[in-house]
C-alpha positions in Angstrom: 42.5 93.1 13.3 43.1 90.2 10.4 45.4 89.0 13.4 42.9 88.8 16.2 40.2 87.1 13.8 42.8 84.2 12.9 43.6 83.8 16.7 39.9 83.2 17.7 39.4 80.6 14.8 42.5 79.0 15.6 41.2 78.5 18.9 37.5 77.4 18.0 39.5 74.8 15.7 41.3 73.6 18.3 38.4 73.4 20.7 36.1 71.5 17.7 39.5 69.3 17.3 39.3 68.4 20.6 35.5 67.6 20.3 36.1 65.5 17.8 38.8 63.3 19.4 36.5 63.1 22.5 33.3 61.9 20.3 36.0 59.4 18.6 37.4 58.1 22.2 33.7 57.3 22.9 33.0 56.0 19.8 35.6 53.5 20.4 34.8 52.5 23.9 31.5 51.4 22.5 33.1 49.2 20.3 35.4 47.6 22.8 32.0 47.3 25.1 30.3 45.8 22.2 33.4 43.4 21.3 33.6 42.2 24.4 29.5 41.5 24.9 30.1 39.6 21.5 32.7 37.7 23.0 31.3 37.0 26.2 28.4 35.7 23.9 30.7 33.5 21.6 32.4 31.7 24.6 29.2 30.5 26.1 27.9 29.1 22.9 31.1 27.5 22.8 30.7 26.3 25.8 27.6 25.2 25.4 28.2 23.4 22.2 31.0 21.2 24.1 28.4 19.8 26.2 25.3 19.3 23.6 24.7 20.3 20.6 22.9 23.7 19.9 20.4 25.3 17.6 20.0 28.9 16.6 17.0 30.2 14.9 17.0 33.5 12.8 14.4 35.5 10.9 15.8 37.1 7.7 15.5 40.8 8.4 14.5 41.8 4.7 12.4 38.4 3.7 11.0 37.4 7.0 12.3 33.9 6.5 13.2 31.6 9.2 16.6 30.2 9.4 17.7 27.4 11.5 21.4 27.1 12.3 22.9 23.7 13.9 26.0 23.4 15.6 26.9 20.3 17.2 30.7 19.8 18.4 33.0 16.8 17.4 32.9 15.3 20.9 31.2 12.4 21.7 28.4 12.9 24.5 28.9 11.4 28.2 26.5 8.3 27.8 25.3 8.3 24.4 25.2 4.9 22.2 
């Protein structure tokens, strides 16, 4: 009997084991979905900021305060002074 009880929870183990790796393989696709949304998102800044410069404005999540972020590239621009 002790035999048959350790067999059914050495399956259920192995079924919540393999639960487990399935929730981890998802887990990780999202993170490769979100890496490459970020870098899809990074490249066309980059892009952008080639041909003009580029300004990002934020609000502070805990104060509420706006912050503005500049980026301008080291390139000079096609007609300028």
């Amino acid at each position: 009997m002790a035999d048959k009880r350790g067999r059914e929870k050495g399956s259920s183990g192995v079924s919540q084991g393999h639960a487990e790796l399935e929730q981890i393989a998802r887990r990780v696709k999202m993170l490769d979905d979100r890496l490459d949304n970020l870098d899809s998102i990074v490249t066309t800044l980059v892009q952008r900021v080639m041909d003009k410069p580029l300004t990002i404005e934020l609000t502070c999540p805990k104060c509420s305060q706006q912050i503005e972020i500049n980026v301008t590239s080291s390139s000079r621009m096609r007609g300028g002074i």
